[in-house]
N, C-alpha and C positions, 0 to 999 in steps of 0.2 A: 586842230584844223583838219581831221582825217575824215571824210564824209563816210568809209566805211566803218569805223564806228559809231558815227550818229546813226545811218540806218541800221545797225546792228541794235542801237539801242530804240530805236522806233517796231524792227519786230518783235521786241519782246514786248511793247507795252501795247502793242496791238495785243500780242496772243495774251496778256495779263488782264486787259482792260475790256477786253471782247469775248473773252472766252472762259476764263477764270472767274470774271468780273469784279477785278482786284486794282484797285486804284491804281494807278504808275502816271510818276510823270519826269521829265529829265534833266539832269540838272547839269546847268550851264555855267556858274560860277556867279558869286555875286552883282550885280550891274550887268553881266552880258546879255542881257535879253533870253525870251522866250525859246525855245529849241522844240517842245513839244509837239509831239505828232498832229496832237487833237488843239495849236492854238487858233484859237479865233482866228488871228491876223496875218497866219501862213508866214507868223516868223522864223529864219533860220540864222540864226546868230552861232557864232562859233564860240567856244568857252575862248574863256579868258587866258585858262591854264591849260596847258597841255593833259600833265598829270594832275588830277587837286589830289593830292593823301591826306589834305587836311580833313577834307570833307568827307573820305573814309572812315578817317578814325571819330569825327564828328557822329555820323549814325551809327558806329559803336557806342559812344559812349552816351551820346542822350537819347528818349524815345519821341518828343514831339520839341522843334525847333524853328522859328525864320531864319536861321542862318544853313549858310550852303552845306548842304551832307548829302552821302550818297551812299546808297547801299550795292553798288554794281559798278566797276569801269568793266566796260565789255571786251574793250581792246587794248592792249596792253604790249607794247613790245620788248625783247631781250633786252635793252640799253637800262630797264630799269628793273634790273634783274636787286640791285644791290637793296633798292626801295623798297620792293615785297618783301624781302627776306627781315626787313628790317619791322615790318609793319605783322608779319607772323610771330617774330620774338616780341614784338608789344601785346600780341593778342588783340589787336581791333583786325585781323585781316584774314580771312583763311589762306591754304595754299591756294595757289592760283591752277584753274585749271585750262584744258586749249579751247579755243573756242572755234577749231577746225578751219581756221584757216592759216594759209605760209606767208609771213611777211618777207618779201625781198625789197635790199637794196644793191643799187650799183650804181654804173657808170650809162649813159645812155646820148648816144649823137642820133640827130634825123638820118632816116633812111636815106636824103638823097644827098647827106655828108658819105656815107658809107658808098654808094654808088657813085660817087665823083673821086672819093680818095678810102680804099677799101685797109687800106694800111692803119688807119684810126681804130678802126674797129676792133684791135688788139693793143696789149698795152706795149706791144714790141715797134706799135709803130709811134707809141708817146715817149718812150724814154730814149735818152742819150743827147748827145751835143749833134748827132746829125741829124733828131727831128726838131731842133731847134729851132729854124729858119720856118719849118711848114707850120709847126705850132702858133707862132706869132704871125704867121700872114692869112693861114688859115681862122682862127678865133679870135675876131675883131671885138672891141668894145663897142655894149648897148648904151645909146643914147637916152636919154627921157627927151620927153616932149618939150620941156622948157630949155634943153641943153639943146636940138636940134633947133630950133625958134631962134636963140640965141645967138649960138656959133655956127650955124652951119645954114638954116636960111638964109637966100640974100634979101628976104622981105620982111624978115622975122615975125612970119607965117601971117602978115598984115593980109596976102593973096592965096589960096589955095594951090598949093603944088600933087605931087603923086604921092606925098609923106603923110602931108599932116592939112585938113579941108580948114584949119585956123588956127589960131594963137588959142594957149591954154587960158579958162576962164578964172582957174581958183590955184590955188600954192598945191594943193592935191592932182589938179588936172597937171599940172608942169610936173608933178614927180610919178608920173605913167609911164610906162616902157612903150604899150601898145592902149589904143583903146579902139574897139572895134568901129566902123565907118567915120574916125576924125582922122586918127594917128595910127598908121600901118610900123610903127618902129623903123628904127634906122640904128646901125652898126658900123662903123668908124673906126677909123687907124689911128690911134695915137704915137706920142712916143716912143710908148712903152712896146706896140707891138713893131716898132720902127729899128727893123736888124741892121741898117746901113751907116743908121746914125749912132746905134748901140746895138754892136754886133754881140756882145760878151752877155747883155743883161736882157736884151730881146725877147718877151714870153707874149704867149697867145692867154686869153679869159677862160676860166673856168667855173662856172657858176657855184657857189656853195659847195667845194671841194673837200674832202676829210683823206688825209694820212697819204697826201703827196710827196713823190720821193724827190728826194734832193737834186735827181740830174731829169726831171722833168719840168721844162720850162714853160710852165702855166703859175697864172694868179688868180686870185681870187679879191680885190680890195677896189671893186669899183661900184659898191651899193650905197645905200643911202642911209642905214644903220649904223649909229655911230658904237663903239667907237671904232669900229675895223672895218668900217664900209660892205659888212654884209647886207646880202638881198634880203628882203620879205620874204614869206610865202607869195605872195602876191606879185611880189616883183616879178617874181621866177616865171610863176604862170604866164605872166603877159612879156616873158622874154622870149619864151618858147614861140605863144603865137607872133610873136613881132617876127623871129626866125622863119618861122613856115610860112610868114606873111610876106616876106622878104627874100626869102632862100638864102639866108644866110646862116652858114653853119655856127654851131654852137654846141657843147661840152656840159653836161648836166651831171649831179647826181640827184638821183630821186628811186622811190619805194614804188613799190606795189604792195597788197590794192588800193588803187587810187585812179581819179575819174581823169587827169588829164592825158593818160596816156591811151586814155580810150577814147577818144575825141580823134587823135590821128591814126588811129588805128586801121585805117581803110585806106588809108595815102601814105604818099612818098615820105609824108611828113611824120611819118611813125617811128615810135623808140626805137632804138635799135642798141643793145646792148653791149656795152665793151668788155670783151672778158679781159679781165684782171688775172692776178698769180693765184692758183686756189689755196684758200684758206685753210690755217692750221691753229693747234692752240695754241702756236708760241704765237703767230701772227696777231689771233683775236686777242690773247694776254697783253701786248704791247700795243691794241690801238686804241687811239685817242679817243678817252670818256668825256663825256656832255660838257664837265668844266673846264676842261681843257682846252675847250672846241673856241672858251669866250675868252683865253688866256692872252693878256696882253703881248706878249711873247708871242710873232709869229712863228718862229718854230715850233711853240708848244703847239700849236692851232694844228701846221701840221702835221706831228708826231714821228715817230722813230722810224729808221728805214724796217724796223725788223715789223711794224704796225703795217705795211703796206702791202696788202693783199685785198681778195675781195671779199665779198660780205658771204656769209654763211646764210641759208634760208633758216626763220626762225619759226616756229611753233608759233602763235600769237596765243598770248593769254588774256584771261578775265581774271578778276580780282573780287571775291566778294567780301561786305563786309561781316564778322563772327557777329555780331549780332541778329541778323538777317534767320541763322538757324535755330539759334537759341531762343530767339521770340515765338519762331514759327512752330517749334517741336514742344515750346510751354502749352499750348493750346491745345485740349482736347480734340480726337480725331473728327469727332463732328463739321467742328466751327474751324479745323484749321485750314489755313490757307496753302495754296498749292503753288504759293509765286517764287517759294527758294529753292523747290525739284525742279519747278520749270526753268526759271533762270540760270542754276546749273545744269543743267542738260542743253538748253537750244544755243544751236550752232547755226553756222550756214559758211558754205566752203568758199573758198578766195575766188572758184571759179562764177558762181552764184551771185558775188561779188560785183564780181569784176562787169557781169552783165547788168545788174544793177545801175551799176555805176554808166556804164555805156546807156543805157536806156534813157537813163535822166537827164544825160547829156544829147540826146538827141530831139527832145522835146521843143526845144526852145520857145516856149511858151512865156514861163513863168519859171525862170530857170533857180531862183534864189527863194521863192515860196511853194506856189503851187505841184510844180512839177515833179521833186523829187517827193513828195506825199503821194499824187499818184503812180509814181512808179511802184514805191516800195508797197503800197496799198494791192493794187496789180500783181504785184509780185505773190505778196502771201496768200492772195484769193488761189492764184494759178497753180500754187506749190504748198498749199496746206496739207494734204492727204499725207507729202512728205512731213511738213511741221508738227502733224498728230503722235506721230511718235514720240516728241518730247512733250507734249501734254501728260503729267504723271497719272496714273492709274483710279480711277476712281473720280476724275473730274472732265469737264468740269458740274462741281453740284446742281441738283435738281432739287429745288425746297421745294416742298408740301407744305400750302400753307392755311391749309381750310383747318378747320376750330376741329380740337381735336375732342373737343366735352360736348358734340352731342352726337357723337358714337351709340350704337347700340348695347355696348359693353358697360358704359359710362351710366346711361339708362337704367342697366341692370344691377349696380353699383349702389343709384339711390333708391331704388327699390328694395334694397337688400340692409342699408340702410334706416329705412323708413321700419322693414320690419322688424328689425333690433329695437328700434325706441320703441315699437310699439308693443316689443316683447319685455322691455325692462317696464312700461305703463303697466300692462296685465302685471306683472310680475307683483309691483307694488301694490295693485290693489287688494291680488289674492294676499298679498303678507298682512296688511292691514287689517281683513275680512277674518283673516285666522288669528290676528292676535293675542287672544288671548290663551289659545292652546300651549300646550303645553312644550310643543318643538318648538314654537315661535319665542314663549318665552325665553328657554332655555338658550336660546340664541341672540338671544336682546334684541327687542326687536326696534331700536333708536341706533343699532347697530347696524341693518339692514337697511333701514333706511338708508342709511349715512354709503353702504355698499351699493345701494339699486340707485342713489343718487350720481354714483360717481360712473355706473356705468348707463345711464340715458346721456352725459357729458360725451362717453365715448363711442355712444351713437349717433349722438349731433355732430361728431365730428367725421363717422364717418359721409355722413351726407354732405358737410361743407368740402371734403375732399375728391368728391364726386361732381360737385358744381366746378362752372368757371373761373379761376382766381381771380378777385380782386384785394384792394388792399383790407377791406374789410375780412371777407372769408380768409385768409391768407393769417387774418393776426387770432380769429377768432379758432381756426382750426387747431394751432399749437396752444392755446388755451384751453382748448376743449378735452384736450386728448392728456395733455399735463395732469389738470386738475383731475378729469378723469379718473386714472389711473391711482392717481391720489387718494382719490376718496373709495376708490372701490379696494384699494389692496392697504393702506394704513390702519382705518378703522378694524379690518380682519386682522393683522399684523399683531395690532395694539392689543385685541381680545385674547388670542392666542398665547400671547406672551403672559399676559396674565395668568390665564390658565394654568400655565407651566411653571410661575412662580406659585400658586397653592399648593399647585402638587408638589411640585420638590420639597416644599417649606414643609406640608402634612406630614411627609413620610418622617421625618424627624421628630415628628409631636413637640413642635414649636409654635409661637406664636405668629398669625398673620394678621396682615392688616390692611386692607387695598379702601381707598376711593373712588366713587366711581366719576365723581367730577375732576379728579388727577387724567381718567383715563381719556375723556372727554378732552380736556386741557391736551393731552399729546398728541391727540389728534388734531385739534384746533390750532399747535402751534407749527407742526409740519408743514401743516393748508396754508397758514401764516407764509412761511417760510416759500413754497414752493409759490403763492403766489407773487411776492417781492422778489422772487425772480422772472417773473413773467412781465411782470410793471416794469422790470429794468431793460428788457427784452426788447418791451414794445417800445420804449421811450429811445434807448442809445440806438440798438438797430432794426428795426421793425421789420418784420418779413414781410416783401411786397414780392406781386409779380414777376418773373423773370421771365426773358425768352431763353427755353430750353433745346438746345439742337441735338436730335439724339438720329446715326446714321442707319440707316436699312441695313437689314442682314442681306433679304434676299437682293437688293439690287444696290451694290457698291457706292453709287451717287447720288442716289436720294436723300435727301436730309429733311428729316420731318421737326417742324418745328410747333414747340408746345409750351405753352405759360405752365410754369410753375414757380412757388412759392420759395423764396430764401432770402437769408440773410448774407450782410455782404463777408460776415465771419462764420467761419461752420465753426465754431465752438457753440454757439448757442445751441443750435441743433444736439451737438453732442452730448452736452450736459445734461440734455432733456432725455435722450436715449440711456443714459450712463445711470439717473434716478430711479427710471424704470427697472434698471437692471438691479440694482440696487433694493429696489423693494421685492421683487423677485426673488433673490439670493435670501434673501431675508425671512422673505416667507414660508420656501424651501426647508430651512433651517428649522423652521418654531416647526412645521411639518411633521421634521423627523422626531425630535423631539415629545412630540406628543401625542408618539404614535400609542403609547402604554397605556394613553389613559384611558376608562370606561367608555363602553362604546356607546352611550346615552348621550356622553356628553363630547366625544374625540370628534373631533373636524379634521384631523390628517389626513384621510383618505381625501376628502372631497379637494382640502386646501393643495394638499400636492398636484391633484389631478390638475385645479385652476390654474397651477404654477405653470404648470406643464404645457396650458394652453395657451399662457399668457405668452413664454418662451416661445412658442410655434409661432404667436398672429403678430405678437410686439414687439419682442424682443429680438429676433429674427430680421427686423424690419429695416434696410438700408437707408440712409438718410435720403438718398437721392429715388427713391421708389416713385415709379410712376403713381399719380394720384388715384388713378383706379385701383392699382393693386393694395394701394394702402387705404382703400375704402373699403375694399371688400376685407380685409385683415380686421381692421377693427372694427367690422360688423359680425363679422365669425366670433370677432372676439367678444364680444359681448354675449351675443346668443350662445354662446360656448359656458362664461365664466357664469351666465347667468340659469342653464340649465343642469350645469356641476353644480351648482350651491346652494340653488333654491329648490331645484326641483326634487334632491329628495325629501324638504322640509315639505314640501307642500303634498307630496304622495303619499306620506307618513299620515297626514293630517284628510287625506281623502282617502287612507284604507281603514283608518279609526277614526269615525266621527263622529264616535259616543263617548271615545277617553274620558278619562276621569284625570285630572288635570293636576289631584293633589296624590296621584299614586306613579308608581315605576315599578313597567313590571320587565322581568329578564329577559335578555335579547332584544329588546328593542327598538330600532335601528333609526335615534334620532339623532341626525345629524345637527349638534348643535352645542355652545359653549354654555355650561352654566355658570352664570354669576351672579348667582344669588345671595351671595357675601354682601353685592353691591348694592340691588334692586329691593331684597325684600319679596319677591314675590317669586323667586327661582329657585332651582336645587342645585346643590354640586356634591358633584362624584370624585373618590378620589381612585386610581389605581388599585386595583384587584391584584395585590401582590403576595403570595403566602408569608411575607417577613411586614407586613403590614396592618394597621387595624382596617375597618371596613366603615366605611365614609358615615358620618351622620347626614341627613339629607332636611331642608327647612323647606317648608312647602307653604303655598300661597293661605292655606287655611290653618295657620302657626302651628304643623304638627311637627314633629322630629321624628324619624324613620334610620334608621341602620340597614345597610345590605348581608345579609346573612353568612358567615365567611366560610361556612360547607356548602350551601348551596346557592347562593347566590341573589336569592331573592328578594325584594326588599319590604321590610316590616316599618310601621310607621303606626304611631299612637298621637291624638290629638293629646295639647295640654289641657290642662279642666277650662271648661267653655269660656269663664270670662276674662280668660287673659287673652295676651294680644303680644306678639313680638315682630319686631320690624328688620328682625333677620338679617344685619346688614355683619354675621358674624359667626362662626361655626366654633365647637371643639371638639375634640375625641379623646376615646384614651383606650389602652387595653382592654378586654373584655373578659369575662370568663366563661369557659366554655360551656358549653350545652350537658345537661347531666349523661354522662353514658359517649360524648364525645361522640355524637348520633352524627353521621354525614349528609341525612334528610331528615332538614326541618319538619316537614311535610306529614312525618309518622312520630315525631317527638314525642315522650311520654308526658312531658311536663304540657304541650298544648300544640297546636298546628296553625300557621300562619295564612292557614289556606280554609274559606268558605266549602262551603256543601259545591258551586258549581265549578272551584278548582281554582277560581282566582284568587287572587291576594288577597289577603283578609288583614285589618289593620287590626293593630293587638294595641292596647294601651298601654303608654310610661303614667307615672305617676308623677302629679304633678307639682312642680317646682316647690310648691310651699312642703309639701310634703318629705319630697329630697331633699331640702335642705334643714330639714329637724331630723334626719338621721334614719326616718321609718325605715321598713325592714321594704323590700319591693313585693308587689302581686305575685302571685304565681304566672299569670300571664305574661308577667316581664322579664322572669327568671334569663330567657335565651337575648334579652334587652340590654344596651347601652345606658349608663345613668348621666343622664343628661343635664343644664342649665341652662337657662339662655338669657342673654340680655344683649342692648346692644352695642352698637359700634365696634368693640373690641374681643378681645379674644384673649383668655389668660391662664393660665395653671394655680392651682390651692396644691399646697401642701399636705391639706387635708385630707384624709384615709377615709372614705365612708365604707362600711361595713356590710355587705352585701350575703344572699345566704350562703353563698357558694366560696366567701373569704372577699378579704381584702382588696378594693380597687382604687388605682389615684381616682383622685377627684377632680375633674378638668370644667373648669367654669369660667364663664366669662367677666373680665378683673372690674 
């Protein structure tokens, strides 16, 4: 029933609701009606409960409710000092902080008791057996309206007198002390204030008294509250005016800030303060607490002589609830709200108050709706520049709300976009247009494909990252970019690794064996795999639209807001980042690995670089990245991974475009994997290692060639014309040396590998029917590998064929 806590709590939801633009509304306790600033119907209803803590610990503990919760008591006084403390050890409560104003209570008679008998005015002139007689003649008993009617009119108010203009209408009108223009109040001798007839037990009224002393003869038991005949609030108020109505003196205790002592504040009829003993803390330790106050025991009611002193000023508090911070500091600084800084910080002083309070009272308009709305309304217009200060920093927000995708940067996004697919389109045509070369081969070119597929996926994506999100583009861009990535780094993965098992396997002069629809298959089953995670993606949580609030650097309260795409669990996301990195790592690896091998056939160089780049544009890449910057990322990326890989395949093949497609010649620089193990129509090189033999090579027009292991060069003789091998199989073996252990083929005495114009000259093997009846070799072949070929497999004979130069295994396929 404290009006300065309701308007306490109406400035805050003014400044929350108007300025913050933070919903608030007030709550009044279940059934009590409306209290809010902004209701429709100018209700002011008083709560039901003084304190609710129920309703504290309520909006701790749930987050959406109809039942009564409250995240703020504004006003809070020392008597429930034991409440908070207890409500802080629960954890629904923070400490309470001041909310700048001083709650006093006392003792308080009218001005023009004080001016007629100035001896009241101290407590020296209440206590003892010699103010006894002035106490009970002085502080008469207030009547009600139905008690005057009754006893004490002689018409029983049937005619208008100077009391009361009629008889009460309703059992509510007859239990009124005053009501303004019927019932002025009336105050009466009883008994009890009757010293002649009861000179020993004779006491004067004292309205709602707390921790009166035993030798002060006042009461307090003539209200209409059972069961100790306490007053109302309401009583009290219309005792007072009945008093000032009446000039009859009267004994109160009451608080400040509060609106009825500012009502007489300009007349005779004004509080006027009784000082009491001053207070100590043995005094406050022994006075009488809230339960006490209802204890059937009047003694208890009014407490120990050591309690009787007067009231200490107290700090007033506010109580917030610990959820209140903890919800509001979960929220990114964007989107958080600023109504738990402001509500602990705004204050407004008791003097502030107090005018408040006088103002509202002076309207008499619309004294229980309208009126005190415009005052306190009035107020914060008049006194905001003061109120600004508890406004927290940075508010309140200014959203930006215009579309942030048709930017000029956004523009240049899918422009940049656009040129990536249309560079992995050329890309593909020239690889098709060259296929049958020789660098193309040697790089598969169903491999490239499968590479220049995966990166047009992650140039369409960056373009859907550059458009508007909806749920379409939203589900189709995390598709785009997955599979992507997929296709353009597994297929390279899967080659590479193969690679590296030949070679390792060769150096040992062991059997290999690869398929090339196994390599096909690992690829297809990854793609498999990464797509039933995209199907599960889109189906359980689909990435849609979200409103994104991201805060201005350069101006503190702007908040620009932007659609962007997510899911309601960022693991998805994750895992999609975590793959990526993951074939990365991976690629890295086969990298290093196979940096040894022949530079005809080594992709390290180029693969590490793409690794490199893939790390910078994608890997690099935040999950929450604005959609521009991650449009330009994977359109670099692309144009990046796609002029590392391809371009020097295709330079190769535009600074020689008369190669001869069944020779290799030294230094080379074709960037490309041979797997013609696989294919039938490619070569493979194995490591140039001094502890190693020097690779046989199978070439599209069924010859076998050897790299010369002094110099380097590579020699290749057709088999006799009409055979035909399908190459899908290599083998080697030791070799014997060159007569003379010559370190250039080139001057050999036995023959030269090299034509009249310098270039490779292909020497003939002798052919297969022939090697395998045991003949002696050409002299042309003397510096020659002895070779056999068939397909599919790859195997060793035990068999010694005899060569002129001595003894060779004989490595043939099983």
């Amino acid at each position: 029933n404290w009006e300065s806590s309701m308007f306490g709590a109406w400035i805050s939801q003014i400044l929350l609701s108007e300025v913050l633009r933070v919903p608030a509304t007030v709550e009044t306790g279940k059934g009590a009606g409306g209290c809010s600033f902004y209701d429709l119907h100018n209700n002011f209803s008083y709560p039901n409960k003084v304190y609710n803590w129920e309703a504290v610990q309520k909006a701790h503990d749930v987050v959406d409710t109809d039942e009564e919760c409250s995240h703020v008591m504004p006003e809070v006084w020392a008597g429930q000092k034991k409440k908070w403390k207890d409500a802080q050890e629960a954890g629904y409560a923070e400490a309470p902080d001041g909310n700048d104003m001083i709650g006093k209570t006392g003792w308080y008679v009218p001005k023009f008791t004080i001016d007629k008998d100035p001896s009241v005015g101290s407590v020296i002139g209440l206590r003892g057996k010699e103010n006894q007689h002035k106490l009970a003649k002085l502080f008469k008993r207030p009547a009600t309206w139905q008690q005057y009617c009754d006893d004490i009119s002689s018409t029983g108010c049937a005619q208008r007198d100077d009391i009361a203009e009629r008889a009460p209408e309703s059992e509510d009108e007859g239990g009124f002390f005053f009501k303004e223009g019927l019932y002025t109040g009336h105050f009466r001798y009883t008994e009890k204030n009757n010293c002649t007839l009861n000179p020993d037990t004779c006491t004067g009224l004292m309205v709602e008294p707390s921790n009166l002393l035993e030798d002060m003869y006042l009461e307090s038991s003539e209200g209409t509250l059972e069961p100790y005949g306490s007053f109302s609030w309401a009583h009290q108020v219309q005792i007072w005016h009945a008093a000032n109505a009446t000039r009859s003196d009267v004994l109160f205790e009451w608080w400040v800030p509060d609106w009825l002592p500012q009502v007489f504040d300009d007349g005779d009829g004004a509080f006027h303060r009784v000082t009491l003993e001053q207070p100590t803390q043995v005094c406050t330790r022994n006075r009488v607490n809230n339960e006490d106050r209802c204890s059937a025991d009047h003694l208890v009611r009014v407490g120990k002589p050591e309690g009787s002193c007067d009231y200490e000023a107290n700090v007033l508090k506010k109580v917030i609830s610990a959820s209140l911070k903890e919800s509001t500091y979960s929220v990114p600084v964007a989107g958080r709200s600023g109504a738990y800084d402001l509500v602990k910080s705004v204050s407004v002083s008791d003097l502030a108050m107090l005018d408040i309070l006088k103002a509202w009272r002076g309207i008499g308009v619309d004294t229980w709706g309208y009126d005190p709305r415009e005052v306190v309304c009035s107020w914060v217009a008049d006194n905001f520049d003061e109120l600004r200060r508890h406004i927290p920093d940075g508010y309140p927000r200014v959203f930006s709300r215009g579309s942030q995708y048709q930017k000029l940067y956004l523009v240049a996004a899918k422009i940049m976009g656009s040129l990536a697919t249309s560079t992995v389109f050329m890309t593909a045509t020239l690889v098709f247009h060259f296929r049958t070369r020789r660098v193309m081969r040697y790089a598969q070119v169903n491999f490239l494909g499968l590479i220049l597929f995966g990166f047009l996926l992650v140039s369409i994506a960056a373009i859907t990252y550059a458009a508007e999100p909806s749920k379409a583009s939203c589900i189709t861009r995390h598709w785009m970019t997955m599979l992507g990535f997929t296709f353009g780094m597994v297929p390279l993965v899967v080659k590479v690794h193969a690679l590296n098992k030949i070679m390792r396997i060769s150096r040992k002069m062991k059997k290999v064996q690869l398929d090339k629809r196994k390599l096909y298959a690992t690829v297809g089953f990854v793609v498999l795999l990464v797509t039933s995670y995209l199907v599960a993606w889109t189906v359980v949580d689909p990435p849609s639209p979200r409103v994104e609030m991201l805060l201005s650097e350069e101006n503190g309260y702007i908040v620009h807001l932007s659609r962007e795409c997510a899911s309601d669990l960022p693991t998805w996301h994750i895992v999609a980042m975590c793959w990526q990195i993951i074939l990365l790592v991976c690629a890295t690896v086969l990298a290093f690995q196979a940096r040894d091998v022949r530079q005809e056939f080594n992709e390290s160089k180029s693969l590490a670089i793409m690794d490199y780049s893939h790390f910078l544009f994608a890997g690099s890449t935040p999950p929450d990245v604005v959609a521009c910057t991650m449009s330009f990322l994977l359109s670099f990326d692309s144009l990046f991974a796609v002029s590392i890989y391809f371009g020097p395949k295709i330079m190769t093949v535009v600074r020689k475009p008369h190669e001869s497609s069944s020779t290799i010649e030294r230094g080379s620089s074709i960037m490309g994997i041979s797997l013609g193990i696989l294919g039938g129509s490619s070569g493979l090189s194995q490591s140039r290692t001094p502890s190693t033999a020097p690779p046989i090579l199978l070439t599209s027009a069924g010859r076998a060639g050897v790299i010369c292991r002094f110099c380097g060069q590579s020699q290749a003789s057709g088999i006799s014309g009409g055979q035909k091998t399908t190459g899908n199989s290599f083998a080697s073996s030791k070799y014997n040396s060159s007569r003379g252990s010559s370190r250039n083929c080139g001057v050999s005495s036995v023959g030269s590998n090299s034509d009249a114009s310098g270039g490779p000259r292909e020497l003939p093997l002798e052919s297969e029917e022939a090697l395998s009846k045991g003949a002696a070799p050409s002299g042309d072949a003397r510096h020659q590998r002895k070779v056999m070929f068939r397909d599919d497999t790859v195997g060793e004979d035990d068999s010694v064929l005899e060569g002129r130069h001595g003894p060779s295994r004989k490595h043939t396929t099983a």
